[in-house]
MOPAC internal coordinates of N, CA, C and O (Angstrom, degrees):
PM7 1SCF
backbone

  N    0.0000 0     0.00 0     0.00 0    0    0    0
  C    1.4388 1     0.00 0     0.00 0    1    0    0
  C    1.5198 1   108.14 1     0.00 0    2    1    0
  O    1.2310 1   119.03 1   -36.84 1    3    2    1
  N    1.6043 1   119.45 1   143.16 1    3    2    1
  C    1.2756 1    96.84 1  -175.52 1    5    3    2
  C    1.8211 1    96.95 1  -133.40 1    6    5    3
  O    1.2310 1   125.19 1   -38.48 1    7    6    5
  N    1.2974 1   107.64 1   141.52 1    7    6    5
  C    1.2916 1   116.40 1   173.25 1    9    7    6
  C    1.4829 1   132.90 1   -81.60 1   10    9    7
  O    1.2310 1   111.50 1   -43.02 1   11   10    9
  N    1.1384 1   133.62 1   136.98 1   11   10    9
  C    1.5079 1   115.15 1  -179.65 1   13   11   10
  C    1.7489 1    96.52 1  -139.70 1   14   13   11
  O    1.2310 1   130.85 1   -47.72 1   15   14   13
  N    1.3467 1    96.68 1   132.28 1   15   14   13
  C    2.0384 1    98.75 1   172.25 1   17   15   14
  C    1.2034 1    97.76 1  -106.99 1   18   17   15
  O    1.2310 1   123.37 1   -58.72 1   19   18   17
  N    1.0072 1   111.14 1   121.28 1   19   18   17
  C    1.7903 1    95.73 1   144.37 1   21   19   18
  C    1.3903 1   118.52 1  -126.08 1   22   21   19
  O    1.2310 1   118.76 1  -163.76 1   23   22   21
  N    1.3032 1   119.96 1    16.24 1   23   22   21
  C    1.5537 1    91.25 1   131.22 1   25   23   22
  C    1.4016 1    90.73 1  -166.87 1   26   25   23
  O    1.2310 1   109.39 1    16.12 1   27   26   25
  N    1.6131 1   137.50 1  -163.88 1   27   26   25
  C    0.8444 1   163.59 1   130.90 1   29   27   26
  C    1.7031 1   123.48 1     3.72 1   30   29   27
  O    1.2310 1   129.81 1   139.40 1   31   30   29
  N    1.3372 1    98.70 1   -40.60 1   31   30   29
  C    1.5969 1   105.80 1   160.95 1   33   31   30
  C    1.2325 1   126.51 1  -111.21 1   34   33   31
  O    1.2310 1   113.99 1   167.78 1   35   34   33
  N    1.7543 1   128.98 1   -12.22 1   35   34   33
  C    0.9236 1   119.34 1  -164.69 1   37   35   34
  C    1.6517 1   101.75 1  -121.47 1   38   37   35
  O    1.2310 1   110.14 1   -39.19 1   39   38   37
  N    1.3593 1   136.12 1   140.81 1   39   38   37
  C    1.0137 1   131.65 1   145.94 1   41   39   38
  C    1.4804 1   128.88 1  -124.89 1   42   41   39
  O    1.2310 1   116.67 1   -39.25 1   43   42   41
  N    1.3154 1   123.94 1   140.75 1   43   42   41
  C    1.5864 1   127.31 1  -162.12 1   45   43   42
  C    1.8281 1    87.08 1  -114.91 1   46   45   43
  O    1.2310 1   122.15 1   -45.84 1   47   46   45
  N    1.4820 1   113.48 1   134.16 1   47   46   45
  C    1.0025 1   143.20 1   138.45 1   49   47   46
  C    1.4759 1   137.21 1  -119.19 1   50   49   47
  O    1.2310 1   132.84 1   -51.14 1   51   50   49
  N    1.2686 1    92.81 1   128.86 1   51   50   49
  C    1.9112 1    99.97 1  -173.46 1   53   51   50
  C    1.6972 1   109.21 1  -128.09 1   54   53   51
  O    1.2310 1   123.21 1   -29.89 1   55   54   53
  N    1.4790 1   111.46 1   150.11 1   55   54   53
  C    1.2517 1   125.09 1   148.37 1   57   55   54
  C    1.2457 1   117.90 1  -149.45 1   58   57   55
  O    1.2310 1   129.21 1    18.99 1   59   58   57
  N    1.7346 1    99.86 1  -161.01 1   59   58   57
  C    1.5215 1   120.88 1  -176.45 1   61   59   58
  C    1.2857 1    94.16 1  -105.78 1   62   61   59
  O    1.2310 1   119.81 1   -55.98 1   63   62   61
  N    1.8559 1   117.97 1   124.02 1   63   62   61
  C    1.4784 1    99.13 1   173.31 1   65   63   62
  C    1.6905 1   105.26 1  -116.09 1   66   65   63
  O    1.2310 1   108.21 1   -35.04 1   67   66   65
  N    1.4311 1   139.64 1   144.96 1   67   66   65
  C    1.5163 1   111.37 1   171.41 1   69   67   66
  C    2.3431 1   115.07 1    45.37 1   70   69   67
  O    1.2310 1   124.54 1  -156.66 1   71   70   69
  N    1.4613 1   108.89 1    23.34 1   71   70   69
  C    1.5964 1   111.32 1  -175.69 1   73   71   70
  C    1.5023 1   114.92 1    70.16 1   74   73   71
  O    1.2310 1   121.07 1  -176.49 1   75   74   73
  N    1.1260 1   115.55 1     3.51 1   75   74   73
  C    2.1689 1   122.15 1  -177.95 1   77   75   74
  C    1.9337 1    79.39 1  -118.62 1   78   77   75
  O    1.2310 1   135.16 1   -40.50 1   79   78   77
  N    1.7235 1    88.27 1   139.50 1   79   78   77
  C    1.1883 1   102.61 1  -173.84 1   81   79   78
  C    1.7167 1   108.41 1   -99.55 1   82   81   79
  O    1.2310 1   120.12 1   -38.64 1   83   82   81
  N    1.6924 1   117.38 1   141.36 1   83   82   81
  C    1.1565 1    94.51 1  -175.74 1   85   83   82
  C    1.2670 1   103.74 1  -141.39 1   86   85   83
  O    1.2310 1   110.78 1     0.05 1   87   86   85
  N    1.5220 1   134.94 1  -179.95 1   87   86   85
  C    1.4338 1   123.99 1  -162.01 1   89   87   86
  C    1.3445 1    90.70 1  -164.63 1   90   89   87
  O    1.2310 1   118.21 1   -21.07 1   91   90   89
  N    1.3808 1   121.02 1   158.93 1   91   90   89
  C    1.6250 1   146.68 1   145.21 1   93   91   90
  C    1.2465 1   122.42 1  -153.11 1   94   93   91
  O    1.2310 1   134.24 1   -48.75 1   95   94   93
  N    1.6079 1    90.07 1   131.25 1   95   94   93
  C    1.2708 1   124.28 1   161.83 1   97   95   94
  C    1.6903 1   168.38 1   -67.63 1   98   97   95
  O    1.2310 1   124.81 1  -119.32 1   99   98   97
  N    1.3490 1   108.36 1    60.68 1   99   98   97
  C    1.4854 1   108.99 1  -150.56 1  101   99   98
  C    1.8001 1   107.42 1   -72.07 1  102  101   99
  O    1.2310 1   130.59 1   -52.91 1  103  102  101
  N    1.5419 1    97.18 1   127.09 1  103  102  101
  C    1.6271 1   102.22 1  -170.84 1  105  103  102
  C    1.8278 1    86.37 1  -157.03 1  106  105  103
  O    1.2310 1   140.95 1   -70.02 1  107  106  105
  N    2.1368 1    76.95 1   109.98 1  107  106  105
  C    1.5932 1   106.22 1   177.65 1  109  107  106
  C    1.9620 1   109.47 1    46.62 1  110  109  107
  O    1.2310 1   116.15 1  -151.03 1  111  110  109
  N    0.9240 1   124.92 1    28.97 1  111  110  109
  C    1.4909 1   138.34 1   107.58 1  113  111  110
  C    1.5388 1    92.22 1   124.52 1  114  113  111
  O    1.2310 1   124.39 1  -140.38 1  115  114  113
  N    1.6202 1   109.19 1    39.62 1  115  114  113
  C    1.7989 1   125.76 1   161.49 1  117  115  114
  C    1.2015 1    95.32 1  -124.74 1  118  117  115
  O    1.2310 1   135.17 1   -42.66 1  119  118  117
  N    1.5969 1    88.26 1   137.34 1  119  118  117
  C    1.8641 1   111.92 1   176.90 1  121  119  118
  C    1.5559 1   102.57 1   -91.29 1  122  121  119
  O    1.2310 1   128.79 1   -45.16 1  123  122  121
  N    1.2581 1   100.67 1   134.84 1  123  122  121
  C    1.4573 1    98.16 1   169.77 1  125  123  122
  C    1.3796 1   106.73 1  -119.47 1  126  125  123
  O    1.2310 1   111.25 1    19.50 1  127  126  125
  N    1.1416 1   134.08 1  -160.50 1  127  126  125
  C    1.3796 1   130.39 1  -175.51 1  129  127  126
  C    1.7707 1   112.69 1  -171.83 1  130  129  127
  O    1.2310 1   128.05 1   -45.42 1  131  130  129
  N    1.3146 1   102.10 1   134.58 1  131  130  129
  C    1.7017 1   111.46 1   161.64 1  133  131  130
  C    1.5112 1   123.49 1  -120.75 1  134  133  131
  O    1.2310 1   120.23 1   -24.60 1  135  134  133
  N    1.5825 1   117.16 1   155.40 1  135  134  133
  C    1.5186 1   130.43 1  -155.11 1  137  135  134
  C    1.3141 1    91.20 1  -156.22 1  138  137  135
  O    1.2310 1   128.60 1   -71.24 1  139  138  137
  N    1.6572 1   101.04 1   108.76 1  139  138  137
  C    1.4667 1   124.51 1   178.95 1  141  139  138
  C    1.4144 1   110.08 1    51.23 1  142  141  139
  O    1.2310 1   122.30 1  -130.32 1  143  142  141
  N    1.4551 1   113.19 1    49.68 1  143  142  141
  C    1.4630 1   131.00 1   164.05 1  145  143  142
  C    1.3338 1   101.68 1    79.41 1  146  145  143
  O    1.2310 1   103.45 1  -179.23 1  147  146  145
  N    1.0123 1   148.03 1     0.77 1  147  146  145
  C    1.7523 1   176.33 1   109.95 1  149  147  146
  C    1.2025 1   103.05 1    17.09 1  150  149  147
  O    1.2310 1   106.89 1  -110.36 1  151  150  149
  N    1.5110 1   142.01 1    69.64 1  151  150  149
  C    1.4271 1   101.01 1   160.53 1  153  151  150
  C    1.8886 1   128.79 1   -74.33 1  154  153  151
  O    1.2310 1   136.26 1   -35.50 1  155  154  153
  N    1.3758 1    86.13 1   144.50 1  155  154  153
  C    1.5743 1   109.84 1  -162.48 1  157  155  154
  C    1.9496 1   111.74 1   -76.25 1  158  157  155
  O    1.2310 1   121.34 1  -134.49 1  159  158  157
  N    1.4602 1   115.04 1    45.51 1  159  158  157
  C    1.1704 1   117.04 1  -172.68 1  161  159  158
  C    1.5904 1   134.99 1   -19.97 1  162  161  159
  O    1.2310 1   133.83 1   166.95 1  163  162  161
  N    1.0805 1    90.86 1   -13.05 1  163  162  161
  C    1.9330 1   114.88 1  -149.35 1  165  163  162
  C    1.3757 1   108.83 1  -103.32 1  166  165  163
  O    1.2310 1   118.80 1   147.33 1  167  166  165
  N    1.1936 1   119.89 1   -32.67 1  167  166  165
  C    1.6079 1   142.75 1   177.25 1  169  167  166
  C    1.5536 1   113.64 1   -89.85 1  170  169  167
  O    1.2310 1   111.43 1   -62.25 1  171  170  169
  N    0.8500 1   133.75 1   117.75 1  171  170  169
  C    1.6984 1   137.73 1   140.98 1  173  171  170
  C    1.5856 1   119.11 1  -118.28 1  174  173  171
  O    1.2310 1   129.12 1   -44.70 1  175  174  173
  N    1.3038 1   100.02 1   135.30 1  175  174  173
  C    1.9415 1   113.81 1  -172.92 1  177  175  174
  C    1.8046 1   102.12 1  -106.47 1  178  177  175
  O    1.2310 1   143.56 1   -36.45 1  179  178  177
  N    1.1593 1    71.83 1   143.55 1  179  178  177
  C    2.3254 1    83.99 1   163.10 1  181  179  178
  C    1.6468 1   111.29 1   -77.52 1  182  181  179
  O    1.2310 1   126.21 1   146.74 1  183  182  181
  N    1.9060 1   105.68 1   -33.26 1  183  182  181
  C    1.5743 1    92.87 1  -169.63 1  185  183  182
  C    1.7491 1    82.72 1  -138.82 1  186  185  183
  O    1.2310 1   141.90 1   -13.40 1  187  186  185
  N    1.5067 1    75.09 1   166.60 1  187  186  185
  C    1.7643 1    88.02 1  -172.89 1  189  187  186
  C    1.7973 1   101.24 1   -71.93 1  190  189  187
  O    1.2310 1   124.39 1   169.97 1  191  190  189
  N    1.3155 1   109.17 1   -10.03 1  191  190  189
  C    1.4280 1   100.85 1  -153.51 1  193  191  190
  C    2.0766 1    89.69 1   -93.03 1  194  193  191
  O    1.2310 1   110.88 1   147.53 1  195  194  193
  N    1.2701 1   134.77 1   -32.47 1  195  194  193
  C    1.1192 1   144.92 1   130.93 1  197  195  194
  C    1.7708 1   104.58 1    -9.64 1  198  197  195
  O    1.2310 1   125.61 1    90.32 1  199  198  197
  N    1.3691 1   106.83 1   -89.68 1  199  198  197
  C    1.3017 1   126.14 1  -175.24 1  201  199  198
  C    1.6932 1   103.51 1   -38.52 1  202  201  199
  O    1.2310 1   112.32 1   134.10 1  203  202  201
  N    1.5014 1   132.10 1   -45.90 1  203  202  201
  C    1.1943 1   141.34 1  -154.14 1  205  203  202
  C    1.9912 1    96.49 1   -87.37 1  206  205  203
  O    1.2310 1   130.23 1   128.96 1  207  206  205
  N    1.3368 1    97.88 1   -51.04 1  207  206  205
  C    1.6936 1   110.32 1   168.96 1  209  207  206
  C    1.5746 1   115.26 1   -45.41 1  210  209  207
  O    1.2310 1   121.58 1   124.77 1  211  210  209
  N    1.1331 1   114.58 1   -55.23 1  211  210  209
  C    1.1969 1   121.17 1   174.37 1  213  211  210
  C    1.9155 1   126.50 1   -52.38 1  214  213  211
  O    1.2310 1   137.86 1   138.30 1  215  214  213
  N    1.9239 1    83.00 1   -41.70 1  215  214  213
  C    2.0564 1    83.73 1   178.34 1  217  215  214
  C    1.4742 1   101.64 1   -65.32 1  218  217  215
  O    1.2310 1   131.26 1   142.47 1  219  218  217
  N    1.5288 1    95.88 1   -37.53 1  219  218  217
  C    2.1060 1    84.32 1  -164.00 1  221  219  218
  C    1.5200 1   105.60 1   -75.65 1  222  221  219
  O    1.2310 1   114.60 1   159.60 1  223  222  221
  N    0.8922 1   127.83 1   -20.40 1  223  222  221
  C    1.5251 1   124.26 1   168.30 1  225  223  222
  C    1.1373 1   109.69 1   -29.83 1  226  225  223
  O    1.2310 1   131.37 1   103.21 1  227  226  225
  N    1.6416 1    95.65 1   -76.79 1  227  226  225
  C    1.6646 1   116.76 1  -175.94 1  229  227  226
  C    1.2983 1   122.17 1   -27.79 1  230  229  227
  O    1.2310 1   133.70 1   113.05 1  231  230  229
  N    1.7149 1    91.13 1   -66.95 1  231  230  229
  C    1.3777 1   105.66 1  -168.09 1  233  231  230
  C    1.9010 1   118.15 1   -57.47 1  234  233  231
  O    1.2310 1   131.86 1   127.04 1  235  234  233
  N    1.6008 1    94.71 1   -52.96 1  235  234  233
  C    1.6684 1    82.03 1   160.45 1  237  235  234
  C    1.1941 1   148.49 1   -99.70 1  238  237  235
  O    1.2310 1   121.28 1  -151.72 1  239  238  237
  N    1.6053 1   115.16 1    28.28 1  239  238  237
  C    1.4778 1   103.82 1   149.79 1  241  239  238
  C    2.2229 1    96.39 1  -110.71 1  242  241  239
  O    1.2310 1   124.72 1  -145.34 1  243  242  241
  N    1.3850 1   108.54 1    34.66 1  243  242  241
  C    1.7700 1   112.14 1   139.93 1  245  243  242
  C    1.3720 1    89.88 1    68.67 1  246  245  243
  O    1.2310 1   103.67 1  -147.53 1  247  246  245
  N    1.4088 1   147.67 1    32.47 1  247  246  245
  C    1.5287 1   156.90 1   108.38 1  249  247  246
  C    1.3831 1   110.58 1    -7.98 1  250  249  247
  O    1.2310 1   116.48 1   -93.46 1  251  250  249
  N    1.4570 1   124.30 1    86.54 1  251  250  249
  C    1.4397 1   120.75 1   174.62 1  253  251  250
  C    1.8097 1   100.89 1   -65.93 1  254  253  251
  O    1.2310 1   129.28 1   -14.96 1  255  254  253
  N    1.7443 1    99.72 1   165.04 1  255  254  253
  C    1.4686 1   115.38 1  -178.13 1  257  255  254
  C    1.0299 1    89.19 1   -97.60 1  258  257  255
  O    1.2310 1   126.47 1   -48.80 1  259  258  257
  N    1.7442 1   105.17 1   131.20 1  259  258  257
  C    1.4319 1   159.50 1   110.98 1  261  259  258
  C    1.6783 1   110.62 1    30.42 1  262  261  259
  O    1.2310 1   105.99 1  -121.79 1  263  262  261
  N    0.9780 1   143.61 1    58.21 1  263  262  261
  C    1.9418 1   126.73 1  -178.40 1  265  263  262
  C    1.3005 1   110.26 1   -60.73 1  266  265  263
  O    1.2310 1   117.01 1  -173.29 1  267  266  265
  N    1.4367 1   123.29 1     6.71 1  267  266  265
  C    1.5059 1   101.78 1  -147.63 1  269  267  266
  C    1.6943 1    94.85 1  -165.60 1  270  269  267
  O    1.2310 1   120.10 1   180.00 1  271  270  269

């Protein structure tokens, strides 16, 4: 999993989950989240760990990402 700050409010986390790639986003202290590079417009979390629950959900009951 790899972490990236850039700054003070925002942090980006990404991995490989099950081979579908997934990520969240903390910006000013809402998680957002993407699924297969997808951002997931529709969703906002309180905790990343919420936000993280939610990708693997998806991913294994095989929930394609969202274009729209």
């Amino acid at each position: 999993m790899q972490v990236h700050q850039h700054s003070d409010e925002q942090e980006f986390v990404s991995a490989v989950y099950r081979g579908r790639p997934i990520a969240t986003l903390n910006r000013f202290g809402r998680w957002h989240v993407y699924l297969d590079h997808v951002f997931q417009h529709k969703v906002v979390f309180e905790t990343a760990e919420e936000a993280l629950a939610w990708l693997m959900h998806r991913v294994d009951q095989h929930f394609p990402a969202r274009l729209h």
